[in-house]
C-alpha angles and dihedrals in degrees: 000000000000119000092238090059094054122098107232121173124208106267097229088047089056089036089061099048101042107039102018101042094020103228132172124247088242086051088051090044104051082042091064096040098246144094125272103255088077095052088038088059090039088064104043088051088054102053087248114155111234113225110245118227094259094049095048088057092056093069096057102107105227150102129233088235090060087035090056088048098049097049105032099034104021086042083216095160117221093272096056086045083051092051094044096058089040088239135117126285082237091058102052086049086055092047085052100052088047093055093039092243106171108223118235087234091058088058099048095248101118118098128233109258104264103204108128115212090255086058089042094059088034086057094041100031106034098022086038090212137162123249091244087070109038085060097057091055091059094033107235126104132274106255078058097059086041092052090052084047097063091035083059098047090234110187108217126243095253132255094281092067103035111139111254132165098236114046111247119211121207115249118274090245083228105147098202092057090037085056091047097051094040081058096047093040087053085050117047102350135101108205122187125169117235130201095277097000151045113242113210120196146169137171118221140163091196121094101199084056089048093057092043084060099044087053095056100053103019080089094062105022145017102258110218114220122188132155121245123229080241088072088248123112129244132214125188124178123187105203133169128261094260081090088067091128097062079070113084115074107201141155094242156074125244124242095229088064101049088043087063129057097202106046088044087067095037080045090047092041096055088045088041087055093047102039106016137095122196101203133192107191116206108250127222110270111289099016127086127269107252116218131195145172117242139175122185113193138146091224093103090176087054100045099049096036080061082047100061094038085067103056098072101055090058108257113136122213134146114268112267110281133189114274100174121019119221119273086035114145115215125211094266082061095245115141115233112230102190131034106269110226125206132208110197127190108195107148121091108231092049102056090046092058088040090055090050097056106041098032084085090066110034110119105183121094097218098053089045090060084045099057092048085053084050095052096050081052092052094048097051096047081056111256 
């Protein structure tokens, strides 16, 4: 699996959880909005010892006499324990078997769950709520009332209300910022579908990307930041299905953006923030800077599909051309798989009419500050 494509969490973060607050790996990991295996991995990586059952249950603050009293004379069943002394369900089973406390189930006190099918759909349907707690209401675990869900036939609620621990919020529908996030997607960012959600991540060592991410998705979801051991950081966004259409990776431009002018420059912008490159190169004493626009990808469809968007708007450029042949190996050592193709715009009066008509629709600051460097250049060089 890439690099790019593994979940890694910050290590003081982690730190602080899971020896300073205590917290259980199920705790982190809903925490995080994931499942264990990935926190399981992060300490492990980190050199973190993991707690052992046994000691995990030694930290739970109680005495077998209280316990006694919680579970024979209050009734509070394990999970409701577990949730009094703020630990895990695993642990206060441990903490029984310890202290040789006999459980109401192995001697055949505990009652069958009595929740009809028609309760069942008043409590999930009407109350909307999740099977979690829907199981604390009738005491039994959870895998219980899962197990009564799919006896029932239950149909489930749908991905749209679903029960998640940040509210998401559906896409605007608005095509100009679709086509800008599909550019941008097809650019910088790693997109999976997960059972209910979409998951959205990228890997940057650059602030100024970091905070791009977090705006276009800060209004649907809460993005989630951390920094990776590798000294990159790492940005990871859950949103609903209703970002279905970031999924598909392909070589290619939709019809729908080049139809429409308007949704081709917010599409190129979001590729152009991702991809590009606005240069001013530093002149020889006595002459001007020259400044210019460049994108270097291995997505020829996409390359040469901008290229000829932009033809008719009269910006002339040279046909994409190969910049890296396959098999290349670049100075950090890496291979390169695919032929790497280049877009240069070098003339003038190009890139001052490029600039015009994409500037509306960058979104990254640093770009932003690029191109203002580039107009000052332009205008001293007399366009």
């Amino acid at each position: 699996m890439p690099a790019w494509n593994k979940i890694s969490f910050p290590e003081r973060e982690l730190r602080r959880l899971y020896i300073n607050k205590k917290l259980s790996i199920f705790q982190i990991s809903k925490s995080f909005g994931c499942s264990t295996g990935p926190i399981h991995r992060s300490l492990r990586e980190y050199k973190i010892p993991i707690r052992s059952l046994s000691e995990a249950c030694t930290r739970v603050p109680v005495s077998k006499k209280q316990l006694q009293k919680w579970y024979w004379k209050d009734k509070m069943s394990m999970f409701e324990i577990a949730d009094k002394l703020k630990c895990t369900h695993s642990a206060i089973v441990h903490k029984f078997n310890k202290l040789r406390i006999k459980s109401r189930g192995h001697l055949g006190l505990t009652k069958p769950i009595k929740l009809g099918k028609g309760n069942f759909e008043y409590l999930y349907y009407k109350r909307r709520l999740s099977l979690n707690k829907i199981a604390k209401i009738v005491h039994c675990s959870e895998s219980g009332i899962e197990r009564r869900f799919n006896n029932y036939n239950i149909l489930t609620r749908g991905i749209k209300n679903r029960a998640c621990k940040y509210k998401k919020r559906d896409f605007s529908g608005n095509s100009i910022e679709k086509a800008y996030l599909i550019g941008f997607r097809l650019g910088d960012l790693n997109v999976m579908k997960r059972v209910s959600v979409i998951l959205v991540r990228c890997s940057t060592t650059i602030p100024a990307q970091t905070r791009l991410i977090r705006n276009l998705f800060k209004p649907y979801t809460t993005p989630h930041v951390w920094k990776a051991k590798r000294g990159t950081t790492e940005i990871a966004c859950l949103v609903n299905r209703s970002f279905d259409f970031l999924l598909p990776k392909e070589d290619k431009i939709s019809p729908w953006i080049l139809s429409n002018n308007k949704a081709f420059w917010a599409f190129f912008a979001g590729y152009a923030d991702a991809e590009g490159c606005f240069y001013i190169h530093k002149a020889s004493k006595g002459k001007f800077d020259t400044s210019r626009f460049e994108i270097e990808t291995q997505q020829k469809e996409i390359i040469n599909g901008l290229w000829k968007g932009i033809q008719t708007y009269k910006i002339f450029t040279p046909i994409p051309r190969i910049s890296r042949m396959a098999g290349s190996i670049d100075k950090r050592g890496v291979i390169n798989n695919k032929d790497t193709w280049k877009l240069n715009i070098n003339r003038k009066s190009s890139l001052n009419e490029f600039i015009r008509l994409i500037e509306p629709y960058i979104k990254h600051a640093n770009k932003i500050k690029k191109i203002g460097g580039i107009k000052e250049n332009l205008v001293l060089r007399g366009v």
